[in-house]
Biotite code that builds the C-alpha atoms (Angstrom):
import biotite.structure as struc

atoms = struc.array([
    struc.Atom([14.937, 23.597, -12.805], chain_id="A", res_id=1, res_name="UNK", atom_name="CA", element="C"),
    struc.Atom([11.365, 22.700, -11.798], chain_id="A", res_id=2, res_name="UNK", atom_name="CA", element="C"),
    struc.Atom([10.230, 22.509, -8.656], chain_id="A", res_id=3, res_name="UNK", atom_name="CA", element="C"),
    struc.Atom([8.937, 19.032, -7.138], chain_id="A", res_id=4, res_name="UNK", atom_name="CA", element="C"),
    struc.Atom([5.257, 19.079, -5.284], chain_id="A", res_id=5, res_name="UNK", atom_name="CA", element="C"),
    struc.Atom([4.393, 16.725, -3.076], chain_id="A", res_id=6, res_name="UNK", atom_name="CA", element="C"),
    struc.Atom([1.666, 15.559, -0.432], chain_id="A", res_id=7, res_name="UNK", atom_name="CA", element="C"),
    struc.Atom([1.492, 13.392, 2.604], chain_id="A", res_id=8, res_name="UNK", atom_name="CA", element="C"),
    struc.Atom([-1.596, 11.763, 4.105], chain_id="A", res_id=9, res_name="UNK", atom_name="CA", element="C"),
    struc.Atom([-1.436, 9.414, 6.753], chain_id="A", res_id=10, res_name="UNK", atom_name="CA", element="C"),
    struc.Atom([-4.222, 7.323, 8.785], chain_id="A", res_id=11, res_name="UNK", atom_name="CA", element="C"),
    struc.Atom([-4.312, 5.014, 12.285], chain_id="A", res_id=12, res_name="UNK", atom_name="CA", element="C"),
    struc.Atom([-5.676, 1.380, 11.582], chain_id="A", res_id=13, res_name="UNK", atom_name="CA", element="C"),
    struc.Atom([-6.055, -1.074, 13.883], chain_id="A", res_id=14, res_name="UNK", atom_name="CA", element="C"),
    struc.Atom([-4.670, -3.560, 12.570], chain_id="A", res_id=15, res_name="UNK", atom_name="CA", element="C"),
    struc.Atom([-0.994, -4.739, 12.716], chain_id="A", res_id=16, res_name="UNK", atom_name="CA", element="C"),
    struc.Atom([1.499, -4.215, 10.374], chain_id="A", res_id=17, res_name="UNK", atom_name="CA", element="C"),
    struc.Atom([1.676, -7.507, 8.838], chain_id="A", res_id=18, res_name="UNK", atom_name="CA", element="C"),
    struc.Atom([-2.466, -7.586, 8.528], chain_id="A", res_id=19, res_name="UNK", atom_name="CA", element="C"),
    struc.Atom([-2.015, -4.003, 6.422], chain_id="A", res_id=20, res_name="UNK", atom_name="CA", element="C"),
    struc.Atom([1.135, -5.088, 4.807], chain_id="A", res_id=21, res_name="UNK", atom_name="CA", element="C"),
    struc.Atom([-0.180, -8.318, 3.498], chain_id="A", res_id=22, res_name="UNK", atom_name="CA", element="C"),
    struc.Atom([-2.981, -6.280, 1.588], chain_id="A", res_id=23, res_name="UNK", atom_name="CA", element="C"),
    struc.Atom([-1.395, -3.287, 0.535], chain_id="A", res_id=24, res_name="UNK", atom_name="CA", element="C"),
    struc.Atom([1.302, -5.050, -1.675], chain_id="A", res_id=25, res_name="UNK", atom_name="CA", element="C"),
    struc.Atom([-1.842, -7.474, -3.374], chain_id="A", res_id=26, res_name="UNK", atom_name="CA", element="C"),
    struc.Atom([-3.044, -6.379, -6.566], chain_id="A", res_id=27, res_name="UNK", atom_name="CA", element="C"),
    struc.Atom([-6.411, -6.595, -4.937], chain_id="A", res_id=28, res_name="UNK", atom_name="CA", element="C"),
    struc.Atom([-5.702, -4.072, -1.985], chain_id="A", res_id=29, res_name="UNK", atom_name="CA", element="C"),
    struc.Atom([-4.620, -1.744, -4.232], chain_id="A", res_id=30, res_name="UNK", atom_name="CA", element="C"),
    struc.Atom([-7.854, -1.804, -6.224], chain_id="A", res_id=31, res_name="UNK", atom_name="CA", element="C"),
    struc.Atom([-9.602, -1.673, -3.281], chain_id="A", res_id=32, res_name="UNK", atom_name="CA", element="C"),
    struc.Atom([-7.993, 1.414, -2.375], chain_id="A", res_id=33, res_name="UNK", atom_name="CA", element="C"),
    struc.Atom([-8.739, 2.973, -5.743], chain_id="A", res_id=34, res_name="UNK", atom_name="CA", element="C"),
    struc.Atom([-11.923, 1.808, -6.301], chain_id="A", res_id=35, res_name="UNK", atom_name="CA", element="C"),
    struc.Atom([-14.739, 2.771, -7.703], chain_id="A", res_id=36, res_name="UNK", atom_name="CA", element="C"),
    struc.Atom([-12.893, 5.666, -9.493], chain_id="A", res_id=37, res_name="UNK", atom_name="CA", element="C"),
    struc.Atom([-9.359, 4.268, -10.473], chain_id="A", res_id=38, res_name="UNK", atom_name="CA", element="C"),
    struc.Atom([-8.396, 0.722, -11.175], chain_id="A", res_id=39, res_name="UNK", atom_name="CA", element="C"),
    struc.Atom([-4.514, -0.268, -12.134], chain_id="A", res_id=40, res_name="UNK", atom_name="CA", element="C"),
    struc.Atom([-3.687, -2.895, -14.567], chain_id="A", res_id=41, res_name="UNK", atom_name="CA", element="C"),
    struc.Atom([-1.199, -5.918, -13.489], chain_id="A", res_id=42, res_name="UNK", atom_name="CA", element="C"),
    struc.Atom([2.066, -4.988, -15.383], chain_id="A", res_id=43, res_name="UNK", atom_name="CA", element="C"),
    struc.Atom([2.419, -8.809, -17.649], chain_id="A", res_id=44, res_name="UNK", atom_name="CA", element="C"),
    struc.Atom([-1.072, -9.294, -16.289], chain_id="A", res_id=45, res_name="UNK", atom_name="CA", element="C"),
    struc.Atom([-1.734, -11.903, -14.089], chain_id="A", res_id=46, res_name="UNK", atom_name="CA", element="C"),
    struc.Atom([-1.578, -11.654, -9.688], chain_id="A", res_id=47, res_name="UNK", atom_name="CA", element="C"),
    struc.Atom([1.309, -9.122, -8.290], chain_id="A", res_id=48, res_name="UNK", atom_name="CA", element="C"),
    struc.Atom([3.842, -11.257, -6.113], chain_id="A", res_id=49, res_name="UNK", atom_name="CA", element="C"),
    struc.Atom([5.999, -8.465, -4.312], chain_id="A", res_id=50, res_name="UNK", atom_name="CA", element="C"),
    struc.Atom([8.277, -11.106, -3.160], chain_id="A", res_id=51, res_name="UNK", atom_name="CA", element="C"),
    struc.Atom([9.426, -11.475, -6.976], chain_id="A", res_id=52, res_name="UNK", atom_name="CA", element="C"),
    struc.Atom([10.425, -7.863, -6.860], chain_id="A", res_id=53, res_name="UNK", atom_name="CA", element="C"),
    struc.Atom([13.750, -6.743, -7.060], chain_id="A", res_id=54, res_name="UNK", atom_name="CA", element="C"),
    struc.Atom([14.113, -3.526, -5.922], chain_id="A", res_id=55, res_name="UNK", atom_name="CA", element="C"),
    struc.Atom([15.665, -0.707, -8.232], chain_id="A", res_id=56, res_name="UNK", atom_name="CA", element="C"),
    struc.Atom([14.449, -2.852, -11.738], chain_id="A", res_id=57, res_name="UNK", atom_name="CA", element="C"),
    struc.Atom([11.629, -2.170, -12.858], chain_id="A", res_id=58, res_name="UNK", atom_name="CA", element="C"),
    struc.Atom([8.419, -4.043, -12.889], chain_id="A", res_id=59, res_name="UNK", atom_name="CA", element="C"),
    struc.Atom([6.714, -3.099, -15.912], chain_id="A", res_id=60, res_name="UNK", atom_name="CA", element="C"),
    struc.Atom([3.709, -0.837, -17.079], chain_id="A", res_id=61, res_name="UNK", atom_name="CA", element="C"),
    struc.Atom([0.850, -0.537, -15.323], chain_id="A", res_id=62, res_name="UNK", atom_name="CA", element="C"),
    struc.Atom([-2.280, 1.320, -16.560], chain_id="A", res_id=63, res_name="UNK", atom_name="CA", element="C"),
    struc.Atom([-4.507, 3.386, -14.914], chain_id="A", res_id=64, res_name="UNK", atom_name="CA", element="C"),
    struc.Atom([-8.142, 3.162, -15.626], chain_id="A", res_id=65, res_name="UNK", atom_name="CA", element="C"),
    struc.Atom([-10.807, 5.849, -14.675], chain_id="A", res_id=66, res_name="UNK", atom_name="CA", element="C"),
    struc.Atom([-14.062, 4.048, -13.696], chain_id="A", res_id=67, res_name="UNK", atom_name="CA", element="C"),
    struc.Atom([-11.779, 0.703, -14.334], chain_id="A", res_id=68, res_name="UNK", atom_name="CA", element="C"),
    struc.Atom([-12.251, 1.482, -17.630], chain_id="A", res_id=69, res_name="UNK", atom_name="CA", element="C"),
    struc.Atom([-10.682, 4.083, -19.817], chain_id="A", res_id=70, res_name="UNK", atom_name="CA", element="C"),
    struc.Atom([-6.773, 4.481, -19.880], chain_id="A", res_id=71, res_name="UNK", atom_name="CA", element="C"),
    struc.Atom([-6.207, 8.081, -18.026], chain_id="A", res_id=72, res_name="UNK", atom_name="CA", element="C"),
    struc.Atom([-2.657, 7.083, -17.580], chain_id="A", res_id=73, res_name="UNK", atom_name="CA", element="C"),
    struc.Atom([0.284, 4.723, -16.728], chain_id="A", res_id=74, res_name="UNK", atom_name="CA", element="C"),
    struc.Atom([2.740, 4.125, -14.211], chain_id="A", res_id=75, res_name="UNK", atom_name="CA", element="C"),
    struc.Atom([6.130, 2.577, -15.321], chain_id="A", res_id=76, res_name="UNK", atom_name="CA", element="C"),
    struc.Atom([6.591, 1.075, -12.063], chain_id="A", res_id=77, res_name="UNK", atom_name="CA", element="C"),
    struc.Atom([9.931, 0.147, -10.019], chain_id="A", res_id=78, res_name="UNK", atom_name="CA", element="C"),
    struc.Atom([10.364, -0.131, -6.445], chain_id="A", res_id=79, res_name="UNK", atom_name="CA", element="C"),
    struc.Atom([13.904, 0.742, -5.210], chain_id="A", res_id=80, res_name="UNK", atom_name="CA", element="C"),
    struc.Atom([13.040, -0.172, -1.987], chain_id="A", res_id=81, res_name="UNK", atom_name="CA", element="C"),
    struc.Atom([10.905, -2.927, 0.014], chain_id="A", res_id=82, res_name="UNK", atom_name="CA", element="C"),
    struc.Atom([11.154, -3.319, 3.833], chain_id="A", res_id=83, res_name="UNK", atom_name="CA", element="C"),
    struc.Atom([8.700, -6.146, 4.335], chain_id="A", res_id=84, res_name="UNK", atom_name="CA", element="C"),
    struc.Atom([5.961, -5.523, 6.824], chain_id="A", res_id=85, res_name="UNK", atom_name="CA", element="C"),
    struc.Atom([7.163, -1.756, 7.163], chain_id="A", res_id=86, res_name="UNK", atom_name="CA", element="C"),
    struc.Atom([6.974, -0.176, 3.257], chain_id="A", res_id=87, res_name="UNK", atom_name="CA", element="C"),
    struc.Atom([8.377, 0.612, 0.224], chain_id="A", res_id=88, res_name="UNK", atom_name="CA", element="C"),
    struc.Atom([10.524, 3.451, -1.794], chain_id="A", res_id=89, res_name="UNK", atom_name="CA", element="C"),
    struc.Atom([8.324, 3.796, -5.450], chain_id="A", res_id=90, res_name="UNK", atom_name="CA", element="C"),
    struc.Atom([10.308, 6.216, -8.178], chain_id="A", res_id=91, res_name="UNK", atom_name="CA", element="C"),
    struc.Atom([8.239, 5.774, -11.407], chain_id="A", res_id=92, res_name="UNK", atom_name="CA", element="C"),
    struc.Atom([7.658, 7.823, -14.692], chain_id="A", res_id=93, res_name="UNK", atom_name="CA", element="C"),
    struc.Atom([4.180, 8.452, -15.717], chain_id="A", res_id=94, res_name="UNK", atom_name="CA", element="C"),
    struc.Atom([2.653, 9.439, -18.928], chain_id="A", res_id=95, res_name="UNK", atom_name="CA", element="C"),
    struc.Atom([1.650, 12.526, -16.874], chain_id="A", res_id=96, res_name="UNK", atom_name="CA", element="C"),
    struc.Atom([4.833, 12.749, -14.828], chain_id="A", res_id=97, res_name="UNK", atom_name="CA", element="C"),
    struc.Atom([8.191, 12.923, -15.911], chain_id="A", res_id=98, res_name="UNK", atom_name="CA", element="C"),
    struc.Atom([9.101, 12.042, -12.138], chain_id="A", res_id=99, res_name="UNK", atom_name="CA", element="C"),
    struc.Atom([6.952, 10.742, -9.474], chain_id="A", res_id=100, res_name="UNK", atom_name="CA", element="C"),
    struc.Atom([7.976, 9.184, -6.148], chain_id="A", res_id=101, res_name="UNK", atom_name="CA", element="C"),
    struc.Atom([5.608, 7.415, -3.838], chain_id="A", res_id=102, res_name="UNK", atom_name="CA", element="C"),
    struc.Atom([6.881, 6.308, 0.069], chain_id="A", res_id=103, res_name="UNK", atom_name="CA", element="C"),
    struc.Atom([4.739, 4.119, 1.886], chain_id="A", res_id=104, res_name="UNK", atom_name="CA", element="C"),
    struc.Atom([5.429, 3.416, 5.808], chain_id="A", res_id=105, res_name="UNK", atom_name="CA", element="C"),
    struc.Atom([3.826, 1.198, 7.845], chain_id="A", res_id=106, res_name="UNK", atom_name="CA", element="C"),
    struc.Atom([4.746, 2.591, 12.083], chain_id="A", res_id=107, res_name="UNK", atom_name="CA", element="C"),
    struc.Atom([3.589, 0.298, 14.804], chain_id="A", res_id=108, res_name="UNK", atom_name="CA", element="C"),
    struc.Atom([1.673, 1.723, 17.140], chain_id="A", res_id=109, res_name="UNK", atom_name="CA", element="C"),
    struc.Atom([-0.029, 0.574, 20.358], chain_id="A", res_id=110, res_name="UNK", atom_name="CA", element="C"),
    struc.Atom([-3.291, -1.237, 18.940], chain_id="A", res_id=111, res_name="UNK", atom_name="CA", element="C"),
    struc.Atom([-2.600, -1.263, 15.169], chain_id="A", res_id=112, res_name="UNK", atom_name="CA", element="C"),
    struc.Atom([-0.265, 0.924, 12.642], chain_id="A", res_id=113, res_name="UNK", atom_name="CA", element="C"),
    struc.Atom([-0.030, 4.620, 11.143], chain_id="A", res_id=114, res_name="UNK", atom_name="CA", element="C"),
    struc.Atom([0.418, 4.270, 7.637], chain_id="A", res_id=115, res_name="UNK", atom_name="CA", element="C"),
    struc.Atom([1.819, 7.008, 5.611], chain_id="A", res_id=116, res_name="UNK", atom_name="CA", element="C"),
    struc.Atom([1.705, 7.915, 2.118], chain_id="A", res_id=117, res_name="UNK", atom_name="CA", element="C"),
    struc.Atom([3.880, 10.635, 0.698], chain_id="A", res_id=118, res_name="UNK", atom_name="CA", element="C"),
    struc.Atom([4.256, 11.494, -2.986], chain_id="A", res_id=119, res_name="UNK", atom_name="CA", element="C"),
    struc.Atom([6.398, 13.575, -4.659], chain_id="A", res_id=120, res_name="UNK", atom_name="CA", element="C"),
    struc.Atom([6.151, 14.481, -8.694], chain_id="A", res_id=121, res_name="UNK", atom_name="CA", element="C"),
    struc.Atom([7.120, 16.541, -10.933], chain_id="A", res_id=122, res_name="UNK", atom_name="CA", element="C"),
    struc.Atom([4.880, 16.931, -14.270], chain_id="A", res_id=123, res_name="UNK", atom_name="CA", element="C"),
    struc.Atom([5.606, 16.554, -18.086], chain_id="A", res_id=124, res_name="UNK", atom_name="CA", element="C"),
    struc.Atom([3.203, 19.536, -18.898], chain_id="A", res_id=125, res_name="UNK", atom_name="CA", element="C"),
    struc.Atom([5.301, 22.762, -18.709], chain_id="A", res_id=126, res_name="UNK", atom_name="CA", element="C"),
    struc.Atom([2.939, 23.537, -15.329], chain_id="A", res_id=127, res_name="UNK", atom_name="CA", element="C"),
    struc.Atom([3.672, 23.865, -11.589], chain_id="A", res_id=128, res_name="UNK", atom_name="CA", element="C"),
    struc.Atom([3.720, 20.717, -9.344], chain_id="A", res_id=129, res_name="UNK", atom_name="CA", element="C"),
    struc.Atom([1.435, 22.490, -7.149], chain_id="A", res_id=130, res_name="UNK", atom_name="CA", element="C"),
    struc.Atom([-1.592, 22.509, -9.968], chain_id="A", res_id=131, res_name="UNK", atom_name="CA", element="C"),
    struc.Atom([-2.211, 18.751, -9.621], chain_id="A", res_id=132, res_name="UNK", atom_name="CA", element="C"),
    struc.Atom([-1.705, 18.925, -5.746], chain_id="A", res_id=133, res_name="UNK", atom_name="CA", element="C"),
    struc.Atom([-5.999, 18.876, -4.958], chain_id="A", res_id=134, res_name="UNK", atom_name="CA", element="C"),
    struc.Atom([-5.839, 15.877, -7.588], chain_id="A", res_id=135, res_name="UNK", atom_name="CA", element="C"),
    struc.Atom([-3.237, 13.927, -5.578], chain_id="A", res_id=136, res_name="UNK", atom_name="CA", element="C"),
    struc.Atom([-4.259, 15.060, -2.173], chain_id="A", res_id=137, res_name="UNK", atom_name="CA", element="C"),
    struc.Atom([-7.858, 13.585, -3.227], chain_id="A", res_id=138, res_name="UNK", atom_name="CA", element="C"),
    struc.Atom([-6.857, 10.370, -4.478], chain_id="A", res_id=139, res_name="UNK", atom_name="CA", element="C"),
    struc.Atom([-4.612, 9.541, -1.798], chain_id="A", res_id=140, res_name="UNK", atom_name="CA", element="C"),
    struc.Atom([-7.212, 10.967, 1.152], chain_id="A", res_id=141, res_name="UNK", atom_name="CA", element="C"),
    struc.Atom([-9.979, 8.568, -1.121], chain_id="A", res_id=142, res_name="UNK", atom_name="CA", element="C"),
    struc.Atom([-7.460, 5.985, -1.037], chain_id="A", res_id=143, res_name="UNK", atom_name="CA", element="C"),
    struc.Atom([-6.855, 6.328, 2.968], chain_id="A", res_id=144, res_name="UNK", atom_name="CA", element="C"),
    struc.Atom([-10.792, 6.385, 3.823], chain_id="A", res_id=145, res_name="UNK", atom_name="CA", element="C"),
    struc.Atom([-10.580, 2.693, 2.204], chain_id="A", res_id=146, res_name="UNK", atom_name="CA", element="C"),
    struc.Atom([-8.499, 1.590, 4.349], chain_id="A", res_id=147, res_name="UNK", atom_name="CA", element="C"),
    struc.Atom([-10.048, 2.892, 7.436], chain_id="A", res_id=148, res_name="UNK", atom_name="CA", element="C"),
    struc.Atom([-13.018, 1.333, 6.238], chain_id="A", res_id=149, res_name="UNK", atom_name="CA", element="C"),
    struc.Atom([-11.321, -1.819, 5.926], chain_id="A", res_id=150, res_name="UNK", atom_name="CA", element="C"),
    struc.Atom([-8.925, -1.943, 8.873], chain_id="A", res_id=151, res_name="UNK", atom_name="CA", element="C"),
    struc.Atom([-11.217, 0.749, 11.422], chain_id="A", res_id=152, res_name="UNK", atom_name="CA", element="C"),
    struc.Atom([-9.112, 3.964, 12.347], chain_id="A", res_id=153, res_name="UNK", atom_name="CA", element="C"),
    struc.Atom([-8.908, 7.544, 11.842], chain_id="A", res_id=154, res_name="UNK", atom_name="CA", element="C"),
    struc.Atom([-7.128, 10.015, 10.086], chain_id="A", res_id=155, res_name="UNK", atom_name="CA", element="C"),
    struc.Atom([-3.507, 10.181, 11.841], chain_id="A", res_id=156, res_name="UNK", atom_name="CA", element="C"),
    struc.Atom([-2.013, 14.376, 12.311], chain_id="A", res_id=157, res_name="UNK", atom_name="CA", element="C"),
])
């Protein structure tokens, strides 16, 4: 059996929950937080509405797009849990992952919110987790600076 690799990065904004939630979830805020090296594609195109989620079906394909670009990769994508305001459960299959979960929390805190990624995969290619764990810890730490440059904070641990 392989072995699962995972990360976990996790920042202090001040904002409030519902401020970071109400981004986060958009289409847009993810972008943000990927940009200017990853974009993802709108699975069925259009704006993402979380509230039309239901968790544990799946949403559709989303692609991933180096420079916004050029397909690098997709993400069949299906939340099996929301907790509005607080985060989701992600468990998706990639074209470059065979398993890949992604938690997102959102913690109160006294003047704004720790938010928390951690992600968990397990690869297609016959090669350790661990390989692709600078890759992942350097999206997701890109991905947390643009939020602390949106919301103000500092890296949280």
């Amino acid at each position: 059996m392989r072995r699962r690799a995972g990360i976990e990065v996790a920042s202090r904004l001040e904002a409030t929950p519902d401020e970071i939630w109400s981004w986060v979830v958009t289409a847009d805020g993810v972008n943000d937080e990927l940009r200017p090296w990853l974009r993802m594609t709108v699975p069925g195109g259009g704006e993402f509405d979380l509230g039309a989620v239901e968790p544990g079906k799946p949403i559709g394909r989303s692609w991933v797009l180096l420079f916004g670009l050029i397909p690098v990769d997709y993400d069949d994508l299906k939340l099996d849990e929301i907790d509005e305001g607080r985060g989701f459960v992600e468990h998706s299959k990639m074209l470059s992952q065979r398993w890949w979960e992604h938690i997102r929390t959102i913690r109160p805190v006294e003047g704004g919110a720790v938010v928390t990624d951690a992600v968990a995969w397990e690869p297609r290619l016959p090669l350790p987790g661990a390989a692709m764990r600078p890759m992942f810890r350097a999206i997701f730490g890109h991905r947390h600076r643009r939020l602390r440059r949106r919301f103000g904070g500092a890296p949280a641990r």
